[in-house]
C-alpha positions, 0 to 999 in steps of 0.5 A: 500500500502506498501512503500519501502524506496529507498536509494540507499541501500537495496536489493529492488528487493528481497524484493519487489518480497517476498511482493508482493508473499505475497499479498503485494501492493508495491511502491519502491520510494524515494519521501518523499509525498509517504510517506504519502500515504502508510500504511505500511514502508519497510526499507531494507539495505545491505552495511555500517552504515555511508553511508546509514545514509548519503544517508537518509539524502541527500534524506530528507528522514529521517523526512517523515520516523520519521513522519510516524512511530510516525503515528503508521504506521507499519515499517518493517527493513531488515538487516541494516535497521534494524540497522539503528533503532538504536542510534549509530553503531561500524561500523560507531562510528560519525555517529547517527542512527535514535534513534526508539530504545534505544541501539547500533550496535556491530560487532561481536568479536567472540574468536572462529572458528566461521567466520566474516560474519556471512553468511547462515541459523542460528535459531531464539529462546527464541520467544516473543509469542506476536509478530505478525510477529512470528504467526505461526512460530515455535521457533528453526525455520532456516532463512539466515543471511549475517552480521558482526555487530547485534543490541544489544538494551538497552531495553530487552523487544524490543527482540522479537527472539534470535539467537546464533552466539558465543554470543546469539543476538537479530534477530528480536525486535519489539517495537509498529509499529516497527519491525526489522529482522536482517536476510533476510526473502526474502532469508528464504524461507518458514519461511520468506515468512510467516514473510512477510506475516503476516507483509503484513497482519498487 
């Protein structure tokens, strides 16, 4: 069963229908037993740093999230979800994330044309051929996004696909259990339906 965190945050509709397209045994809950009895964690997020980090932690949904991903079990971040991974964001600068992933969120500071948010389909590159959620992927392959800020991790090994919007940022880490797309697989059509689907087929 597949757990979508529910903080009052995420695109859950979307996400939910994309799973289940894909096989997926789905719970949207914000009850920290559920938990427990998932196998898998979905993290989505669509608004600000600060407000979804207060949310978690009004719903003592933090503890049950950090138990269960040290558990080993496989935790998906969508958008701000996945930023939320991280240990600080400039949207939100006295605000802590969750600290899975060593690094920061920037937003972006483009000298060029080039518009904030970055909103529509862009491509992933530069794949880390290991990644389970990038099986039967194709590098250069188009996905949406819809985003002011990315996630740039201290450590390079956790980049599993690259994008480029004026500066070359990670889309999508993975570190062990956890995996983290900054762009909206639900929204992605073909290719991010097979993201979902090799997530739900982990």
């Amino acid at each position: 069963m597949i757990l979508i965190i529910d903080y009052g945050m995420g695109n859950i509709h979307s996400v939910q229908k994309a799973l289940e397209n894909q096989g997926g045994e789905v719970l949207v809950s914000d009850k920290p037993d559920d938990f427990r009895k998932a196998d898998k964690l979905v993290l989505p997020g669509v608004g600000a740093f600060g407000d979804a980090m207060r949310e978690l932690h009004k719903r003592r949904l933090i503890a049950p999230l950090l138990e269960e991903t040290r558990n080993k079990k496989p935790l998906l971040g969508i958008c701000l979800g996945l930023q939320l991974f991280f240990e600080a964001s400039e949207e939100s600068k006295d605000v802590k994330g969750l600290g899975l992933m060593k690094g920061r969120v920037k937003k972006f500071n483009i000298s060029s044309d080039l518009k904030v948010p970055h909103i529509g389909w862009n491509q992933i590159f530069d794949f880390n051929p290991a990644c389970p959620l990038l099986k039967d992927i194709e590098s250069s392959a188009f996905v949406y996004f819809c985003h002011s800020y990315y996630p740039a991790p201290a450590e390079k090994s956790v980049c599993a696909a690259m994008t480029e919007y004026g500066i070359k940022f990670a889309s999508l880490v993975w570190k062990d259990n956890i995996f983290g797309v900054q762009f909206h697989p639900e929204k992605s059509q073909k290719v991010g339906l097979k993201i979902i689907k090799n997530f739900v087929e982990l």
